[in-house]
N, C-alpha and C positions, 0 to 999 in steps of 0.2 A: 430602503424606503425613501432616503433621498432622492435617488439618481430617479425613481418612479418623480417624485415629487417634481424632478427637471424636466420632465418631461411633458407636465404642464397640460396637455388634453388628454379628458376622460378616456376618449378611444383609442388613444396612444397608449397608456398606463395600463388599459385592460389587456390591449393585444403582448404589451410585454410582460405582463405576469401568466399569462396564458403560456407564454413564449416557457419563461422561467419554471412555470406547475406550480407557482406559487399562488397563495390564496390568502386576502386580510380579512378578518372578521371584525367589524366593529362595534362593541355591544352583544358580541355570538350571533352578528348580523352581515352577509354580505352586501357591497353595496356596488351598485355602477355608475350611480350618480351622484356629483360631488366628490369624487373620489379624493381630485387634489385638497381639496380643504379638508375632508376627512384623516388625509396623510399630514400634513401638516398640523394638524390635534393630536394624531399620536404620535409625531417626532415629539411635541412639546411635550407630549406626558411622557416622557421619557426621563427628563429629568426631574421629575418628582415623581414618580414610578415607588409603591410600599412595597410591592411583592413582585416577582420576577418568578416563572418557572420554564424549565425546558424539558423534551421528554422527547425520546426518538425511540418510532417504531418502525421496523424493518429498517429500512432506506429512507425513514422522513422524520423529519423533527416538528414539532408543536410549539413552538415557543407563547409564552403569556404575560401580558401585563395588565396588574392593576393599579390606579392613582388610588391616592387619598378618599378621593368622592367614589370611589369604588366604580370607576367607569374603566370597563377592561376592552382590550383587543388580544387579540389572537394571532398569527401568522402560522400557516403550515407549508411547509418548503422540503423539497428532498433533498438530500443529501449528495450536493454537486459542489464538486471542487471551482469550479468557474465560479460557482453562485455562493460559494462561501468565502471564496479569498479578492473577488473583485477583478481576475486576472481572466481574458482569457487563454487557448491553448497556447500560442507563442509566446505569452508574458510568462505564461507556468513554467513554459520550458525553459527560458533563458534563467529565468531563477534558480529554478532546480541545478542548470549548470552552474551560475557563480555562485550559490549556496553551495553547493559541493565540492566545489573545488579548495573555497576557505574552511571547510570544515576542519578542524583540530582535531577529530578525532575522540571516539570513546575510549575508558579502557578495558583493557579486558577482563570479564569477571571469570576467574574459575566454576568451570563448572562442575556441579557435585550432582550426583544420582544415587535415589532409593532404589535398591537393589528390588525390593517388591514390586516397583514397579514396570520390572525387566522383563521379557518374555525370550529363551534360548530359541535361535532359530536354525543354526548352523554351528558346524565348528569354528569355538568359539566368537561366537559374534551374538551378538544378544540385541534386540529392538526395544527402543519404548517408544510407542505406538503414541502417535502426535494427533492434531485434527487434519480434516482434510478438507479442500474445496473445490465446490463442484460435482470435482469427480475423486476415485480414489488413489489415482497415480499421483494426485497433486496433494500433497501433505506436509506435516512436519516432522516427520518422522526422524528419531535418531538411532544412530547405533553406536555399539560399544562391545570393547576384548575385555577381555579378562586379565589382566597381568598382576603375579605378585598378590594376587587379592586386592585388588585395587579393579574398578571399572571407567577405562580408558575409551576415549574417542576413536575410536575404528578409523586407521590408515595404512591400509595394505592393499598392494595391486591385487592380489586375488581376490579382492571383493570390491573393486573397485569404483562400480555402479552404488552402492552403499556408502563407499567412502566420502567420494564426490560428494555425495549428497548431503553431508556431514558438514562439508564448507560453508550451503547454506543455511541450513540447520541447526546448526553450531557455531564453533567459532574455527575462522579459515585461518590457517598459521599469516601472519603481519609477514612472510617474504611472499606469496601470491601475489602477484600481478595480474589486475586484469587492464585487455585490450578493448576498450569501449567503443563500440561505435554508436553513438546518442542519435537517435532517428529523431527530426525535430517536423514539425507542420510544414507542410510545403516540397515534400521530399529532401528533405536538406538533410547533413546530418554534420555530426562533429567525433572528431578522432580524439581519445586522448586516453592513456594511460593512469591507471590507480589504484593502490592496493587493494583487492576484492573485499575483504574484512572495513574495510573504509568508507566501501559505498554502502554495504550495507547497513554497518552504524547507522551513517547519515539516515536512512530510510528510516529504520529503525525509531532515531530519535526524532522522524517526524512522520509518528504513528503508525506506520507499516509492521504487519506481520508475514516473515515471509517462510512461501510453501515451497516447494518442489519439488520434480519428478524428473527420473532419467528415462529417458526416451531410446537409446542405445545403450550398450556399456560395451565394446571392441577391446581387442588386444591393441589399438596404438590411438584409440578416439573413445571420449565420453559423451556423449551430447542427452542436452536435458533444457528443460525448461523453469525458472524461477516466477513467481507471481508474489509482487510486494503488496499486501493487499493494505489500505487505510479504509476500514469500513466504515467510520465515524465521518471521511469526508468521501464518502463515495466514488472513489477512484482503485486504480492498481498501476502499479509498474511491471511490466511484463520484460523476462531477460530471459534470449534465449543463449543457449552455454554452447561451449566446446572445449575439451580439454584434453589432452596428453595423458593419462594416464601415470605415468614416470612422474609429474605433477604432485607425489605423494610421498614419493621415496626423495623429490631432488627437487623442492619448491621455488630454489632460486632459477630454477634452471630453466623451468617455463613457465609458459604465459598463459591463462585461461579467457578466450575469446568469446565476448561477447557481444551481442544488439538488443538496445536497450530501449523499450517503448514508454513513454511517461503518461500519466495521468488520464491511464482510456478508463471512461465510466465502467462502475462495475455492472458485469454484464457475465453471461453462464460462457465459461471459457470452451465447453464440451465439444462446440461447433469446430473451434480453435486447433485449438491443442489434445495430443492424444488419440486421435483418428486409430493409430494402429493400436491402440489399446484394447478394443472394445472385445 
């Protein structure tokens, strides 16, 4: 509301909220006239603001306020990573890298699974059936053995395509390496090395839920697709994979290659990803 406010002519302020899909209601009135004095009355009610609500449906929020004199405004806005952090895509991206790179690190929580909620698919390797997006290759899906009476994280070449997918799904053993290559605006990109379980903490602890699908599984190559989804700020991270295989039996030993896309709005990945699935 400021940066509308610096902008100072009505027809400027309209075309960039037009621009943005954003909408102010003042009074549960739109207005095109006066806007900027209109803005500047409810920056000020801001600080004497009694009640505050917010409410997001689908991909858009409602935010409301009312003062003391019970004189309210409204704002409805979608749910855009540019439009919620001030940044746009080359500011996100250099972020994202020096945010990540100082990252500390989460730790790791053991994971525990209710047997009821198992379904046996194969010898010994057992599913619990995750959510999916989009489509159905692209999910949370986990799996797990049997050992001992205990239900263990599934890592064995013979199921390999499952395994893998268990990395991101789960939790990827801290000796994985991944080979990042960060695609940035502008065709650029950046090279650099990081434990797989690290980047996706990071995601992780800033609000991403991540999916994925194997697209291949070979005797000497995995290849697969991850989507970090943040649906509260309407974006994804899109990491397409590659992996060795051996990768599970000998994790120091190689490296899982990735390309890494940041902050593309969320949008139906079907057109994307998947093609040979159908």
């Amino acid at each position: 509301m400021l940066n509308l406010y610096l902008l100072k002519e009505d027809s400027i302020i309209l075309r960039q909220m037009n621009e943005d899909k954003v909408q102010i209601l003042f009074g549960n009135k739109t207005r095109k006239q006066h806007l900027r004095k209109q803005l500047a009355e409810a920056v000020s009610a801001l600080n004497r603001s009694s009640s505050f609500t917010i409410d997001m449906t689908g991909n858009n929020y409602t935010m409301a306020y009312a003062d003391d004199e019970n004189k309210v405004f409204k704002i409805h806005f979608p749910a855009n990573h540019q439009l919620l952090s001030g940044m746009n895509k080359k500011e996100s991206e250099q972020f994202f890298y020096t945010s990540l790179t100082s990252f500390p690190g989460a730790p790791c929580i053991e994971d525990t699974v209710d047997a009821r909620t198992l379904e046996k698919i194969g010898e010994n390797c057992y599913l619990q059936k995750g959510e999916t997006y989009q489509i159905e290759a692209m999910n949370t899906n986990r799996y797990y053995t049997l050992q001992n009476g205990n239900y263990l994280q599934l890592a064995d070449t013979l199921q390999a395509g499952r395994s893998v997918q268990n990395l991101f799904t789960m939790q990827a053993d801290n000796r994985i390496e991944a080979n990042v290559t960060l695609r940035l605006y502008g065709q650029k990109k950046i090279d650099f090395s990081i434990p797989l379980h690290k980047l996706l903490e990071f995601c992780r602890a800033n609000g991403c839920k991540v999916f994925a699908g194997i697209e291949s599984a070979g005797a000497s190559s995995i290849k697969g697709t991850a989507i970090l989804l943040n649906q509260a700020q309407g974006y994804s991270h899109t990491m397409s994979f590659e992996v060795d295989p051996r990768i599970l039996n000998r994790p120091e030993a190689y490296k899982i290659k990735t390309d890494l896309y940041t902050f593309a709005p969320v949008h139906n990945i079907e057109s994307i990803f998947f093609e040979n699935q159908r």
